[in-house]
PAMI-247111 format. One record per residue (C-alpha): residue number from 1; residue in three letters; chain; x negated, z, y. Coordinates in Angstrom, 1 decimal. Layout:
  pos  code  unit      xx      zz      yy
  NUM   ALA     A       X       Z       Y
...
***
This chain:
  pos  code  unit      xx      zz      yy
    1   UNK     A   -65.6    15.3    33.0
    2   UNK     A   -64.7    16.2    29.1
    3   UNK     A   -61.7    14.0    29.5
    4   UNK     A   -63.7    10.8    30.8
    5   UNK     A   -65.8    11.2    27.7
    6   UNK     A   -62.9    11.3    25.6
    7   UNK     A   -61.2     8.3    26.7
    8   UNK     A   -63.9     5.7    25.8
    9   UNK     A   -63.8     7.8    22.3
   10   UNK     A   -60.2     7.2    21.7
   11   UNK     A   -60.4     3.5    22.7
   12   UNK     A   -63.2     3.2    20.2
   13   UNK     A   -61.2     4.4    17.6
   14   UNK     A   -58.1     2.8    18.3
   15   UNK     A   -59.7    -0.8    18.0
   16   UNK     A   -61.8     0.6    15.0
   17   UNK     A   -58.4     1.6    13.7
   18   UNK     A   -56.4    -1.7    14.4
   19   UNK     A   -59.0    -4.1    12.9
   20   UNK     A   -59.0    -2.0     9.8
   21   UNK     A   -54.9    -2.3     9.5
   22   UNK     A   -55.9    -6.3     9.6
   23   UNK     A   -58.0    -6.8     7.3
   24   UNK     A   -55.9    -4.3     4.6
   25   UNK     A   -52.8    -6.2     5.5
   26   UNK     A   -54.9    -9.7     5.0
   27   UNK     A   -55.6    -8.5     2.0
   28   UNK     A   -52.6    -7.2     0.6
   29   UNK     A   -51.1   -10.5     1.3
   30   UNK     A   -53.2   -12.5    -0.3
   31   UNK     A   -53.2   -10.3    -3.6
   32   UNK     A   -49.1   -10.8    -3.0
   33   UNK     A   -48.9   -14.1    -2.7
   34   UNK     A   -51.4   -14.9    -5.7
   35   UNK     A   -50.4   -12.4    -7.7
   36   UNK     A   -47.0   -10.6    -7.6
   37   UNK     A   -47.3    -8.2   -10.4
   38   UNK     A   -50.9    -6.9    -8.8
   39   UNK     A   -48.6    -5.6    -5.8
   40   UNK     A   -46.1    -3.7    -8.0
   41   UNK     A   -49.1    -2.4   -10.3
   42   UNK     A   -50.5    -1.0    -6.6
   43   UNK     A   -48.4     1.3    -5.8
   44   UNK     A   -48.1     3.0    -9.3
   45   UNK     A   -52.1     4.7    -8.8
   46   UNK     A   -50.6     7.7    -7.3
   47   UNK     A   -51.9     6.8    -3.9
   48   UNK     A   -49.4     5.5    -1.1
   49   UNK     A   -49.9     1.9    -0.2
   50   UNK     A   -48.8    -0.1     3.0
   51   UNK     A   -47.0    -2.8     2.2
   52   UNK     A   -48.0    -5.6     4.1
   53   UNK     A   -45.3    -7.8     6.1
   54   UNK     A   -45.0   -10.8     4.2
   55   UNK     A   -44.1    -8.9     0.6
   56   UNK     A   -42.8    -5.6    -0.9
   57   UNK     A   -41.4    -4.1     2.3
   58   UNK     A   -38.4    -2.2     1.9
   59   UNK     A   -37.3    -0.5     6.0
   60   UNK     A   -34.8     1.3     7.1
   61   UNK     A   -35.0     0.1    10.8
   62   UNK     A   -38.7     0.0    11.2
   63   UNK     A   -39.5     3.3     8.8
   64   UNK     A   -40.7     2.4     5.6
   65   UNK     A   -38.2     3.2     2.9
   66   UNK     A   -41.0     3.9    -0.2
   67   UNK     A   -42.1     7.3     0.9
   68   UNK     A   -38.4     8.5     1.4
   69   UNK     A   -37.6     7.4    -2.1
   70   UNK     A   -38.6    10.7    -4.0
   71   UNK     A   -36.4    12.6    -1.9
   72   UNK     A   -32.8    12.7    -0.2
   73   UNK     A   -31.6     9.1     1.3
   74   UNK     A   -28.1    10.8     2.5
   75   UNK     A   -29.5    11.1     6.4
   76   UNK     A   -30.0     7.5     6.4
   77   UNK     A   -25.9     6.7     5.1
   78   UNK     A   -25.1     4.1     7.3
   79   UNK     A   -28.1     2.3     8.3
   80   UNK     A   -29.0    -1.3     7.5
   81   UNK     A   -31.7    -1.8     4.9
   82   UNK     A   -34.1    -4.7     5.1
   83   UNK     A   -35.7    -5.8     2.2
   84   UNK     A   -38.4    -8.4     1.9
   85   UNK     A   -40.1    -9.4    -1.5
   86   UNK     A   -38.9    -6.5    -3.1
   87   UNK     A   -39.5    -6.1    -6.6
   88   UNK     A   -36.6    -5.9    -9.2
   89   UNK     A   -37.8    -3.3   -11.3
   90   UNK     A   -34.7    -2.8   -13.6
   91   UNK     A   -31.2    -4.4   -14.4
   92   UNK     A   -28.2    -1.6   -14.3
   93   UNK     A   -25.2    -3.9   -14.6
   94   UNK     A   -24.1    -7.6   -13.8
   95   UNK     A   -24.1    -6.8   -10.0
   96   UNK     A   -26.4    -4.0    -9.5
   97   UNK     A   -30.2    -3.2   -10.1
   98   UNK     A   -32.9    -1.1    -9.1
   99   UNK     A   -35.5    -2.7    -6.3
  100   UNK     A   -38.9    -1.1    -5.7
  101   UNK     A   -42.7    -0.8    -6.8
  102   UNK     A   -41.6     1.0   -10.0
  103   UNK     A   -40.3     3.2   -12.2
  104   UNK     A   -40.8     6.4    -9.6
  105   UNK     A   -40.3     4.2    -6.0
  106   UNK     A   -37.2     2.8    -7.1
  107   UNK     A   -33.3     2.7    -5.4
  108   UNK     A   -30.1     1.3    -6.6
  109   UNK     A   -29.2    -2.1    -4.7
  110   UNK     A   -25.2    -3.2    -5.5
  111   UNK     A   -24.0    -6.4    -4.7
  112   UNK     A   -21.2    -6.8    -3.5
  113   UNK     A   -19.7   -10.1    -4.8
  114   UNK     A   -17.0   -10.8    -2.9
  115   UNK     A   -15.3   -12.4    -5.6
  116   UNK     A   -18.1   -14.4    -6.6
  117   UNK     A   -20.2   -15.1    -9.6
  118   UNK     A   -22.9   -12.4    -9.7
  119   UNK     A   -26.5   -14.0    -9.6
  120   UNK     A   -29.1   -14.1   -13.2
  121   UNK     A   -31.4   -11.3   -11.9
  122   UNK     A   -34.4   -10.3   -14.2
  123   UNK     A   -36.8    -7.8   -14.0
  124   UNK     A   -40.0    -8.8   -11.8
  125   UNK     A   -38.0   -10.9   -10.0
  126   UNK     A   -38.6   -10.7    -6.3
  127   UNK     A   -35.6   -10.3    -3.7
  128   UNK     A   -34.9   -10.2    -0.3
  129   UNK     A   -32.1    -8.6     1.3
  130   UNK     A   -29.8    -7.4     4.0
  131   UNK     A   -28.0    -4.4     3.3
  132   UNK     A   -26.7    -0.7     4.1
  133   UNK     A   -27.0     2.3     3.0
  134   UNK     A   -23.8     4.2     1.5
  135   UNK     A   -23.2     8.0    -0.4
  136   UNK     A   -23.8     7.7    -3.9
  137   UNK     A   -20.6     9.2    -6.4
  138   UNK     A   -21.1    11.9    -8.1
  139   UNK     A   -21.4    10.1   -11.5
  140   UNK     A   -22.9     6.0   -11.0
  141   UNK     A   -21.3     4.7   -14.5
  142   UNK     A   -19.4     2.4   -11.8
  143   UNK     A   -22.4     1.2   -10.3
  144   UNK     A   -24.2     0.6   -14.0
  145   UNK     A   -26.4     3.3   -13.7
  146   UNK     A   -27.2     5.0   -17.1
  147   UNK     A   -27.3     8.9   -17.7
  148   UNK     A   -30.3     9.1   -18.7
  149   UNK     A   -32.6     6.4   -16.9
  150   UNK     A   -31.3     6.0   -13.6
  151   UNK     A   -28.5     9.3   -12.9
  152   UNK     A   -31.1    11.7   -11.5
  153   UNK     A   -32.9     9.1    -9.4
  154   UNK     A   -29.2     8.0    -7.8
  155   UNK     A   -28.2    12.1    -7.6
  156   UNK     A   -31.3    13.2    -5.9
  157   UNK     A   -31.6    10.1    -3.4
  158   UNK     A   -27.3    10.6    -2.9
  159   UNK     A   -27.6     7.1    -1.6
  160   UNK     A   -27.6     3.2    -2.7
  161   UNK     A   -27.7     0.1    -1.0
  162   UNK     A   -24.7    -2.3    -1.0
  163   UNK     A   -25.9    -5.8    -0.3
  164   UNK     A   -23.0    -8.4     0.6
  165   UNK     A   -23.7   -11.5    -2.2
  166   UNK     A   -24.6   -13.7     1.2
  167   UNK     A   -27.4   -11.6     2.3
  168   UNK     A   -29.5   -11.9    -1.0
  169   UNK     A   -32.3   -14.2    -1.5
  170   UNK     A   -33.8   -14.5    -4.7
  171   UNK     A   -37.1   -15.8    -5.1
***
């Protein structure tokens, strides 16, 4: 009899729960498409945000890549990243940068040219990508990465994403 009543409760919640993930990814959208820099401001509060579909997403499959940031990528060597709208927060060389919300939810993205011209990237700029995950070297002056501003970010993550120069959108 307990269990009866607890089925029409967790039904309740679940469509409580669903409508509310509509209306915050509604909203998030719209504050993305009018405003770009409002979405990279968001996630900079100290309080985790979902990034909707259509802008800022950064997966690893279909796991969110933002949390994971602040910690060890190496688990994840290998996988294909997926980004969408994705924020370039900071140039490191001609064919790398850093993608993210900001300065703290940021990873190194390097693009592999293929003997190409590498593409005028600025910071804000939004990107979309295809890419993988591969182990960082022990030092990143190869990949442009500075000592001071971005070689303890690239050392405690152990990972960046290489991104093949036809899988890169720029928007």
């Amino acid at each position: 009899m307990t269990l009866a009543r607890l089925s029409p409760l967790v039904l309740i919640a679940l469509i409580a729960a669903s409508c509310g993930d509509k209306d915050k990814s509604s909203n998030q959208t719209t504050t993305t498409t009018t405003t770009p820099a409002t979405s990279v401001a968001g996630g900079t509060n100290g309080r985790p945000t979902t990034p909707s579909s259509a802008g800022n997403r950064l997966a690893v499959g279909k796991r969110d890549l933002y949390p994971l940031l602040a910690g060890s990528l190496a688990r994840y060597v290998s996988k294909p990243v997926r980004a969408t709208s994705a924020t370039v927060v900071q140039l490191a060389g001609i064919d790398s940068f850093w993608a993210g919300r900001s300065q703290n939810q940021k990873v190194l993205v390097k693009i592999d040219l293929g003997g190409r011209r590498p593409p005028k990237l600025h910071e804000g700029q939004q990107v979309s990508f295809v890419g993988r995950l591969v182990k960082a070297p022990k030092q990143g002056g190869s990949l442009g990465v500075k000592g001071s501003t971005g070689q303890p970010v690239l050392t405690s993550q152990g990972a960046y994403i290489v991104v093949p120069f036809n899988k890169l959108q720029l928007q």
